[in-house]
RODO-193515 format. One record per residue (C-alpha): residue in three letters; residue number from 1; x, y, z. Coordinates in pm, whole numbers, plus 50000, padded with zeros to 5 digits. Each point is the difference from the previous one (the first is absolute). Layout:
<recs>
@rest ALA&nr NUM&xx X&yy Y&zz Z;
...
</recs>
This chain:
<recs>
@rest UNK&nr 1&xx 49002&yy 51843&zz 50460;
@rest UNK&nr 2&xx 50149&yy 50331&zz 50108;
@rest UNK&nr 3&xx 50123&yy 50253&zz 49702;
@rest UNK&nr 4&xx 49965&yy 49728&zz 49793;
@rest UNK&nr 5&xx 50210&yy 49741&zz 50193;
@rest UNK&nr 6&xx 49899&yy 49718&zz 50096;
@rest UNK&nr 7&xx 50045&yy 49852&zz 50376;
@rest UNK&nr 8&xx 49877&yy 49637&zz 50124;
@rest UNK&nr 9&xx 49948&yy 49986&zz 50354;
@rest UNK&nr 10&xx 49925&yy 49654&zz 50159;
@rest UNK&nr 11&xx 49986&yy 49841&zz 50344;
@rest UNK&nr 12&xx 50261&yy 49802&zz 50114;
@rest UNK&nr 13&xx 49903&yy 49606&zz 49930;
@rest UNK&nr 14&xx 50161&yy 49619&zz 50013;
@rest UNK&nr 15&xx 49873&yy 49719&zz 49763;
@rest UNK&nr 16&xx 49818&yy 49722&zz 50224;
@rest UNK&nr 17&xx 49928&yy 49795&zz 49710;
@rest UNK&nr 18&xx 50033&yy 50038&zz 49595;
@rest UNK&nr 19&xx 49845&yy 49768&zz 49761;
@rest UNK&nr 20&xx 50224&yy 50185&zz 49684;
@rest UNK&nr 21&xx 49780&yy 50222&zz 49926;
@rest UNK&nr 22&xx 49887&yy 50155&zz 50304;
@rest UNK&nr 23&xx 50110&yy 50070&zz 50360;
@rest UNK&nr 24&xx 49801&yy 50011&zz 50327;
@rest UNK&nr 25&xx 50169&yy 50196&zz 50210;
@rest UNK&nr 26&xx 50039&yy 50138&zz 50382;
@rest UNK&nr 27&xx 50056&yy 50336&zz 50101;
@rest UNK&nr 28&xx 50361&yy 50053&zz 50155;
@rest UNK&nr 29&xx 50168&yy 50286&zz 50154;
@rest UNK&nr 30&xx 50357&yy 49850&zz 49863;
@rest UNK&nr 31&xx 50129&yy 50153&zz 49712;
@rest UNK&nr 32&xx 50242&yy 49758&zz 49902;
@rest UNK&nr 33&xx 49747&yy 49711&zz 50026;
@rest UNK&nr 34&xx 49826&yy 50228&zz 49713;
@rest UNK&nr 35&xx 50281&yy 50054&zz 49820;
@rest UNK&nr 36&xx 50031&yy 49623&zz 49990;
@rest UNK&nr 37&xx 49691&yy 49958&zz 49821;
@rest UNK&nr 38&xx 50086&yy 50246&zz 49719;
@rest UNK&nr 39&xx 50076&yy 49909&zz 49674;
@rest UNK&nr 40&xx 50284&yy 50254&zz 49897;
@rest UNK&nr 41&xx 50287&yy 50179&zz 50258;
@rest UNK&nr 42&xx 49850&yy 50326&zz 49876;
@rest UNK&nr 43&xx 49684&yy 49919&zz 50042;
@rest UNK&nr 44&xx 50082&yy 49972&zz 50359;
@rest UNK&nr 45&xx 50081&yy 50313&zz 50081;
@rest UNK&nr 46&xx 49821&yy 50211&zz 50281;
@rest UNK&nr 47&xx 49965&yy 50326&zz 50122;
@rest UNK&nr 48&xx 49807&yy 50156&zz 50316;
@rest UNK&nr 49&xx 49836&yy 50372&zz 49961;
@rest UNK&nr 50&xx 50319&yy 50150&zz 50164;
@rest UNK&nr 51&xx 50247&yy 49890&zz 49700;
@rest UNK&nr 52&xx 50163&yy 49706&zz 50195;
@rest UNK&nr 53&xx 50067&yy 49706&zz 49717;
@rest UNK&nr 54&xx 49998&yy 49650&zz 50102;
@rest UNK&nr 55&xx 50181&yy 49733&zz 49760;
@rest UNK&nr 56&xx 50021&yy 49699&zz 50164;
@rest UNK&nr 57&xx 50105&yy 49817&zz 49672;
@rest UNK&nr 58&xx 50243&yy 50218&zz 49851;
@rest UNK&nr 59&xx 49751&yy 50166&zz 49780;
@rest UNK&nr 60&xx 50167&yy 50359&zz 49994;
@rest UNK&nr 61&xx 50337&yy 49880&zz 49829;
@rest UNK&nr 62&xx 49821&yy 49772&zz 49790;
@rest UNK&nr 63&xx 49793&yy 50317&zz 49859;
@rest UNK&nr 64&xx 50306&yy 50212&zz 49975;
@rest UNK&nr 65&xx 50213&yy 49731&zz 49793;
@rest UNK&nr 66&xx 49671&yy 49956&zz 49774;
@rest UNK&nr 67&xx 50009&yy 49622&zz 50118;
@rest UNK&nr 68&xx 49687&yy 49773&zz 50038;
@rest UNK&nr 69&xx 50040&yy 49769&zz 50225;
@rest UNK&nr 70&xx 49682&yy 49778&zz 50179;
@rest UNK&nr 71&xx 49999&yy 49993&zz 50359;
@rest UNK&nr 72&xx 50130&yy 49644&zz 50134;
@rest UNK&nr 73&xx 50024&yy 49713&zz 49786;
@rest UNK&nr 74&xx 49840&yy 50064&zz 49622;
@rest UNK&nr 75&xx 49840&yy 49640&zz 49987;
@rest UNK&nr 76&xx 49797&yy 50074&zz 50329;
@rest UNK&nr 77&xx 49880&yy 50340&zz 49888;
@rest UNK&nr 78&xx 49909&yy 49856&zz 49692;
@rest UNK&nr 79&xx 49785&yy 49675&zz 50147;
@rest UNK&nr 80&xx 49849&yy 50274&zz 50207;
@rest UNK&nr 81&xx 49836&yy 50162&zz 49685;
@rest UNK&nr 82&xx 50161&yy 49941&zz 49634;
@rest UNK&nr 83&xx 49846&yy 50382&zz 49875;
@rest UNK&nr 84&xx 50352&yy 50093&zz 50161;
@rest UNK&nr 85&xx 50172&yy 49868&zz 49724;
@rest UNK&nr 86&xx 49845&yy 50216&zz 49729;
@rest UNK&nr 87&xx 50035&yy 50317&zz 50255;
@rest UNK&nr 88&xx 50373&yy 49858&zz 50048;
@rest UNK&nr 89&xx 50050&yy 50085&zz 49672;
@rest UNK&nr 90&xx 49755&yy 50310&zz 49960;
@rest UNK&nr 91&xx 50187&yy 50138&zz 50287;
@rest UNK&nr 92&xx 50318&yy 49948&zz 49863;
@rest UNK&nr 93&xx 49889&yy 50138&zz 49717;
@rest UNK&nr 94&xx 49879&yy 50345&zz 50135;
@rest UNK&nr 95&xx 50299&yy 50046&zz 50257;
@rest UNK&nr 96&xx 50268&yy 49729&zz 49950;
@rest UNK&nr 97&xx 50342&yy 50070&zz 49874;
@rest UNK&nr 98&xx 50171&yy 49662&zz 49807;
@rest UNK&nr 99&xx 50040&yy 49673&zz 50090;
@rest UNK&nr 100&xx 49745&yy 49869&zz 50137;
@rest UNK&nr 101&xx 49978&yy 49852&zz 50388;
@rest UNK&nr 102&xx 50151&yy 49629&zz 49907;
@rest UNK&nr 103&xx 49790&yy 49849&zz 50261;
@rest UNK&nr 104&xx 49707&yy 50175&zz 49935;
@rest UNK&nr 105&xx 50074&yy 49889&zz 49614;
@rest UNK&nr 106&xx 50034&yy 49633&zz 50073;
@rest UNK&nr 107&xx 49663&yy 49986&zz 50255;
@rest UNK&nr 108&xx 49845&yy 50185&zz 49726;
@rest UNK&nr 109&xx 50069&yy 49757&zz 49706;
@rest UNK&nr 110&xx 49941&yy 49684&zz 50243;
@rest UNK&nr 111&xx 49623&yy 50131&zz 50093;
@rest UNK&nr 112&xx 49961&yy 50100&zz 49616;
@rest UNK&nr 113&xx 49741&yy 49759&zz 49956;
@rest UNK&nr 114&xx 49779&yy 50087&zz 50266;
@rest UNK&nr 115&xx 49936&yy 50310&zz 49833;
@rest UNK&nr 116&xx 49708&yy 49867&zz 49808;
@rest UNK&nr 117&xx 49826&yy 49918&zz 50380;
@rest UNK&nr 118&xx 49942&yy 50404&zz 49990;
@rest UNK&nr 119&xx 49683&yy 50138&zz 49892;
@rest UNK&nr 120&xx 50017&yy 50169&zz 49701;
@rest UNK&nr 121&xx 49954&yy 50370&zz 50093;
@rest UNK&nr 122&xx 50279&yy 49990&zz 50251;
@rest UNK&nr 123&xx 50205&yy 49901&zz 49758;
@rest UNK&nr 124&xx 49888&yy 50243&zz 49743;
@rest UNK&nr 125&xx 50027&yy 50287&zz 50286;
@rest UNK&nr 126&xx 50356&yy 49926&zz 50039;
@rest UNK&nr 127&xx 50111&yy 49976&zz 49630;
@rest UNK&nr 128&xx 49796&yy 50304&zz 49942;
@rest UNK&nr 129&xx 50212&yy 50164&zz 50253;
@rest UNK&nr 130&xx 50308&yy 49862&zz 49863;
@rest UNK&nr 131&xx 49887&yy 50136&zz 49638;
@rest UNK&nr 132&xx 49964&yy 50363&zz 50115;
@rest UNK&nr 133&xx 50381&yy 50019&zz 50131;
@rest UNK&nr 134&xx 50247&yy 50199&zz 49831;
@rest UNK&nr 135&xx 50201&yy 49663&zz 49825;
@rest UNK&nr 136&xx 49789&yy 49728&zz 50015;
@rest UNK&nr 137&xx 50137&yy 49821&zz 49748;
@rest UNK&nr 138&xx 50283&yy 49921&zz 50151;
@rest UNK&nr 139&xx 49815&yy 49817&zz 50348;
@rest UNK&nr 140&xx 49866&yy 49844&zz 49774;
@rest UNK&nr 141&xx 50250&yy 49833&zz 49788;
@rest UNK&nr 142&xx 50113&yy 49896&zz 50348;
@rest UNK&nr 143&xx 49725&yy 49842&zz 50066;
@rest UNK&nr 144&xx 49956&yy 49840&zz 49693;
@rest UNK&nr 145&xx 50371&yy 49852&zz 50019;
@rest UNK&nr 146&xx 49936&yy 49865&zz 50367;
@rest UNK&nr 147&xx 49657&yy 49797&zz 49913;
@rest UNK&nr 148&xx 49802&yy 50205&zz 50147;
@rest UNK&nr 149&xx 49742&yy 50163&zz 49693;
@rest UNK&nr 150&xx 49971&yy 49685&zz 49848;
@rest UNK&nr 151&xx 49703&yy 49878&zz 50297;
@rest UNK&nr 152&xx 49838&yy 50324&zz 49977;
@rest UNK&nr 153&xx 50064&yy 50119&zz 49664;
@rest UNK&nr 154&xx 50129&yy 49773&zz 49769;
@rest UNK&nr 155&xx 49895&yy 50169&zz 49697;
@rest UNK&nr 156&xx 50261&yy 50275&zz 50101;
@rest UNK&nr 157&xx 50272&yy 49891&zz 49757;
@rest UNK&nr 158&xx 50076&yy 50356&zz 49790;
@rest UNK&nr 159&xx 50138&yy 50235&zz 50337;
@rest UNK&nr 160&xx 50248&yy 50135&zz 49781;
@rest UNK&nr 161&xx 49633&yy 50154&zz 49812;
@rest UNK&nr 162&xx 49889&yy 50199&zz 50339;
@rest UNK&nr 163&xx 50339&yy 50111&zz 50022;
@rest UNK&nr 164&xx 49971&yy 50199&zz 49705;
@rest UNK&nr 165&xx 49650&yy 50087&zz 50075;
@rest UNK&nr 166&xx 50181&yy 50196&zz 50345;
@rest UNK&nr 167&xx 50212&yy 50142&zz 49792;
@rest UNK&nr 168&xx 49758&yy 50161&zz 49713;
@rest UNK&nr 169&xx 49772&yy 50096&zz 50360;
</recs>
């Protein structure tokens, strides 16, 4: 964190194995083979001490049109680990401009059911995270509408209650 933003630096990395829930990985010095591996185009997004910015999957346009898009096919990142589903949405929530990525939507609603497979504080970490955005409401009606609360949270049935909630906050 520098004046209060916040940078994540990471080495450079390619999955060897995942199991769905975690990766073992190899060091690489490729930064497309890491952008491979990354759940969201703007998530792989890179940039060296000098200011030179590498997007190997189209990650700067997707950021300027608001779009969030995963990297490669949805249904792969998704067997990879299935927390990118709720961050599909938290993300989209917090930067993402209407409608959603169709792909992304349709892997998302076919892995619905593996949600339950997470333990319960990741789950709770991302909806927390989700809760604290500006209009969360409306993610989740989304979600709600596309099958994917009723694994996690199927007591969620009132949204339209939180929405007014936001709006007396």
């Amino acid at each position: 964190v520098t004046a209060h933003r916040h940078f994540e630096i990471t080495t450079l990395r390619i999955d060897v194995r995942t199991d769905g829930r975690r990766a073992e990985g190899a060091f690489t010095e490729d930064w497309a083979a890491d952008a491979a591996r990354r759940d969201f185009t703007v998530n792989a997004l890179y940039c060296e001490g000098d200011g030179a910015v590498y997007d190997p999957v189209g990650g700067l346009a997707d950021l300027k049109a608001r779009r969030l898009r995963f990297v490669g096919d949805p249904a792969q990142r998704l067997a990879e680990d299935v927390l990118r589903l709720l961050r599909f949405f938290r993300f989209h929530a917090q930067f993402g401009e209407p409608p959603l990525d169709g792909a992304g939507l349709a892997a998302c609603r076919a892995a619905a059911g593996r949600l339950p497979s997470l333990a319960g504080e990741r789950i709770a970490a991302e909806l927390h995270k989700l809760l604290v955005t500006a209009d969360p409401a409306t993610t989740l009606v989304m979600m709600s509408a596309n099958g994917i609360l009723a694994p996690i949270l199927p007591e969620a049935k009132a949204i339209d209650r939180l929405a007014a909630l936001v709006t007396v906050e």
